[in-house]
ROSE-4610 file (N, C-alpha, C; in Angstrom, 1 decimal, always signed):
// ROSE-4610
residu = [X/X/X/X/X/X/X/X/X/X/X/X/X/X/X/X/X/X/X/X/X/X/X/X/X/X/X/X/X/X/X/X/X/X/X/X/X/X/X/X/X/X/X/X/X/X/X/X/X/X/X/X/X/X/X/X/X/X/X/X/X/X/X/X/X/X/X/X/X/X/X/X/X/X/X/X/X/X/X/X/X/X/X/X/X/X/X/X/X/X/X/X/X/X/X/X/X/X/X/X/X/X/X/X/X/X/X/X/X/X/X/X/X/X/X/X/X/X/X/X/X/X/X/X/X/X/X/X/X/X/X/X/X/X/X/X/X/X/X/X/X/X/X/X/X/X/X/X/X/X/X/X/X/X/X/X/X/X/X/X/X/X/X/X/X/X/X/X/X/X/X/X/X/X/X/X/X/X/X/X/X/X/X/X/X/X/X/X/X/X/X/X/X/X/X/X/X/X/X/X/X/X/X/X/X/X/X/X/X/X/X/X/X/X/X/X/X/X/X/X/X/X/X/X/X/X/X/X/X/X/X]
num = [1/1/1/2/2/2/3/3/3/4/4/4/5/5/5/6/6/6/7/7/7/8/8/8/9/9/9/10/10/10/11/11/11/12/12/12/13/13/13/14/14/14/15/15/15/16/16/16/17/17/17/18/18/18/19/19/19/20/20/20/21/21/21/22/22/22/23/23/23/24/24/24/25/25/25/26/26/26/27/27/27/28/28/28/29/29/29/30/30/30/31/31/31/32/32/32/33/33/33/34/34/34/35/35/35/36/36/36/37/37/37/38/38/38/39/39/39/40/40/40/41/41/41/42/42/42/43/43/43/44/44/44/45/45/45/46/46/46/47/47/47/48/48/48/49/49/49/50/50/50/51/51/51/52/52/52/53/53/53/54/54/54/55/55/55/56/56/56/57/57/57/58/58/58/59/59/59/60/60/60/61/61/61/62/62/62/63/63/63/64/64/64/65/65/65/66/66/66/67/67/67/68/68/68/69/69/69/70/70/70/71/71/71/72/72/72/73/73/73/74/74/74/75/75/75/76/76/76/77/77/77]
x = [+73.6/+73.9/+75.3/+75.3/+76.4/+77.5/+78.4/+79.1/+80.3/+80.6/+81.8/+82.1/+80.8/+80.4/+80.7/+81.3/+81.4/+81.0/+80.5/+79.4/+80.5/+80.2/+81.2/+81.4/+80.4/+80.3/+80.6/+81.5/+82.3/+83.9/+84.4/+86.1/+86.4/+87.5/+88.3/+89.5/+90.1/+91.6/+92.1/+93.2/+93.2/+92.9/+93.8/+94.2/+92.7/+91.6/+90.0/+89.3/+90.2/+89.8/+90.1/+89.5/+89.7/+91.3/+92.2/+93.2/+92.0/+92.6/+91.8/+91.0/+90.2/+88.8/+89.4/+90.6/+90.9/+91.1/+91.6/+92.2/+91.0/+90.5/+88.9/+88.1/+87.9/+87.2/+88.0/+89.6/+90.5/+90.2/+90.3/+90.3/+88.7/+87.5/+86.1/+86.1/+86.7/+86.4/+87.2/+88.3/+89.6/+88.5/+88.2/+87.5/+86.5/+85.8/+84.6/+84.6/+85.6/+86.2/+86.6/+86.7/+87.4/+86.7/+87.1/+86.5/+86.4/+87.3/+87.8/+88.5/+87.8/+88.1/+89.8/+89.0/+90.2/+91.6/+91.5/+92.8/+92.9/+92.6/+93.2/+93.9/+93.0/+93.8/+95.2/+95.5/+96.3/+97.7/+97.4/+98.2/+98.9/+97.3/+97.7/+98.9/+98.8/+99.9/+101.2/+101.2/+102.9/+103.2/+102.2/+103.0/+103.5/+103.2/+103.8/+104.6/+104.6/+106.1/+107.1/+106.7/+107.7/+108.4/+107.6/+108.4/+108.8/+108.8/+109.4/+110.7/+110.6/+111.9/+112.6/+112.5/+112.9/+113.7/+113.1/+113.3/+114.3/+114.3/+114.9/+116.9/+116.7/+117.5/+118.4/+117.6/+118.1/+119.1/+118.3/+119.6/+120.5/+120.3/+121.8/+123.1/+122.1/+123.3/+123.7/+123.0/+123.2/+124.6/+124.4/+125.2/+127.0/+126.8/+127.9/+128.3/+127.9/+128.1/+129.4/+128.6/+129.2/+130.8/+130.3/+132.0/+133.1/+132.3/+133.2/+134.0/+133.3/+133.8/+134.6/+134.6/+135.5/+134.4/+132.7/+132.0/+132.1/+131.6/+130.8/+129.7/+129.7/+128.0/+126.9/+126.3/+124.7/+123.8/+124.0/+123.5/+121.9/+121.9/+120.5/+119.6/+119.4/+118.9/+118.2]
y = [-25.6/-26.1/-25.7/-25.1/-24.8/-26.1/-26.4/-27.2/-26.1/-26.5/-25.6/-24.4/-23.7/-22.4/-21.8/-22.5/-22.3/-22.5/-21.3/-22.1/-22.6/-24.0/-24.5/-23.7/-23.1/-22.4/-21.1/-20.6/-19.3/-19.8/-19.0/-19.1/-18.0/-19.0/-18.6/-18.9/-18.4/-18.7/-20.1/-20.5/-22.0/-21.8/-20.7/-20.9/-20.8/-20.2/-20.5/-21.4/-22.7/-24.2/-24.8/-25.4/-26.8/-27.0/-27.8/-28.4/-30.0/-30.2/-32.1/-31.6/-30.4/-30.2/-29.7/-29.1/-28.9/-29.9/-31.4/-32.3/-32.8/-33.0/-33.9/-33.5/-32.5/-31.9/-31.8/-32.2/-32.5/-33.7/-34.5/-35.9/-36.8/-35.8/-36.1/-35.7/-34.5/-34.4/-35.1/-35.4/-36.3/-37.4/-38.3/-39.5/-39.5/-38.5/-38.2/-38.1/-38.0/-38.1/-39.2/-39.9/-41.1/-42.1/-42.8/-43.4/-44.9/-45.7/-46.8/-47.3/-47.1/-47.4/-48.7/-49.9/-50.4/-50.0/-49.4/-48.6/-47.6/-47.0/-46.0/-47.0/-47.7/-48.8/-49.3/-49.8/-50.3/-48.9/-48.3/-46.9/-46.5/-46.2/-46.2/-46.8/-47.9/-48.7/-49.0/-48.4/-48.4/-46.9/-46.1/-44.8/-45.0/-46.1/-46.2/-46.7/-47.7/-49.0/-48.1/-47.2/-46.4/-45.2/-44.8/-43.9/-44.8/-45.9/-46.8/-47.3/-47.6/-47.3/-46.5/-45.1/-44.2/-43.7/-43.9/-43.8/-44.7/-46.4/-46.9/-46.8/-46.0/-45.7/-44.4/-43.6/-42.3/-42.8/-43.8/-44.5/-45.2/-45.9/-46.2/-45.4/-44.6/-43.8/-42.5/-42.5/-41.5/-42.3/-43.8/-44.5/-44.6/-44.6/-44.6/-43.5/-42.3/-40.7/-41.1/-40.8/-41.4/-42.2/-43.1/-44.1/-43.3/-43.2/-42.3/-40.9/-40.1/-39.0/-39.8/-40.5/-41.8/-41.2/-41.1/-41.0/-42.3/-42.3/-44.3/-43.9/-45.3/-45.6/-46.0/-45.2/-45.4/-46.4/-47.6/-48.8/-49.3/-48.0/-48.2/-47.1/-47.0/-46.0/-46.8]
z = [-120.1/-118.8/-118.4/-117.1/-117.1/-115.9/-116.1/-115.5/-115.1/-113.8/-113.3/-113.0/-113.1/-112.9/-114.4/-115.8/-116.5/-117.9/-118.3/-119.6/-120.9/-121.2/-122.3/-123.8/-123.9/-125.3/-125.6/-124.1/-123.8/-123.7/-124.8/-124.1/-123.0/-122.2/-120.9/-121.0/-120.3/-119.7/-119.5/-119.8/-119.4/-117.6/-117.6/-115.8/-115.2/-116.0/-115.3/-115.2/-115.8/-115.4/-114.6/-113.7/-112.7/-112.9/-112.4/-112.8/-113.2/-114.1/-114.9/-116.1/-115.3/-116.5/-118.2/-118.3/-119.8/-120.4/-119.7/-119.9/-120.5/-119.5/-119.5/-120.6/-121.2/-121.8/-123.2/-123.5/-124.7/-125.0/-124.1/-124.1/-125.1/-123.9/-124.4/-126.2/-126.6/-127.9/-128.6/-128.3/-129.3/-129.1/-128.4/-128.4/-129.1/-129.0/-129.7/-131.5/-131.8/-133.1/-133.8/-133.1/-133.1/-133.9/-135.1/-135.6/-135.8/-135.6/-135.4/-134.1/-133.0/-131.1/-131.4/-132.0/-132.2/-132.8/-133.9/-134.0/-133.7/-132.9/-131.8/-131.0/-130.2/-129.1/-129.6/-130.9/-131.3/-131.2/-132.1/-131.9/-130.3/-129.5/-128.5/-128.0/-127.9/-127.5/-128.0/-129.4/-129.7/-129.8/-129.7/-129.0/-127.6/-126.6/-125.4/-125.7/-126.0/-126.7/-126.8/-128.0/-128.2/-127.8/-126.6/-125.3/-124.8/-124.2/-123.3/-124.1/-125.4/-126.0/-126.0/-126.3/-126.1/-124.7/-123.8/-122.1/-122.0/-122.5/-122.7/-123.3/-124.2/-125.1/-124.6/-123.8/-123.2/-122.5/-121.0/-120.3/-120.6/-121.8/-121.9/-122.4/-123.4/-123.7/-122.6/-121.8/-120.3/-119.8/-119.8/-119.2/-119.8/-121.2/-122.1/-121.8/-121.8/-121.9/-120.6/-119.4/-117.8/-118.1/-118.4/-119.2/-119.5/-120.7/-121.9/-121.0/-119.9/-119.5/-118.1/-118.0/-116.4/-115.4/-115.3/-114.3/-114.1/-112.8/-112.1/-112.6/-113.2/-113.9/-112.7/-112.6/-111.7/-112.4/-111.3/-112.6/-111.4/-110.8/-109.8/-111.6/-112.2/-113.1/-114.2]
């Protein structure tokens, strides 16, 4: 069957995919592998935790940096 004018069981170019469809199609097989849905979900979620920490942790020290050099601290950030 071919989907997208492109048969799945041929390699191509990334750039000869859809924009979404490499995604889509990474996504479907990582899932597909997946063997315990709940711990993924769990993981899932403190891999975000822990960009948001991280993101977290950037700004402030973005903010010290600013200080430390006599910038005005951008405290809209």
């Amino acid at each position: 069957m071919l989907v997208h004018g492109i048969d799945p069981h041929t390699a191509v170019e990334v750039e000869a995919l859809q924009p979404g469809l490499l995604r889509k199609r990474l996504d479907e097989t990582i899932e597909g592998l997946v063997d315990d849905v709940r711990q993924w979900n769990i993981e899932a979620r403190m891999e975000e935790a822990e960009r948001e920490l991280l993101r977290s942790l950037q700004g402030t020290v973005k903010k010290i940096v600013r200080r430390a050099a006599g910038e005005p601290a951008a405290e809209d950030e």
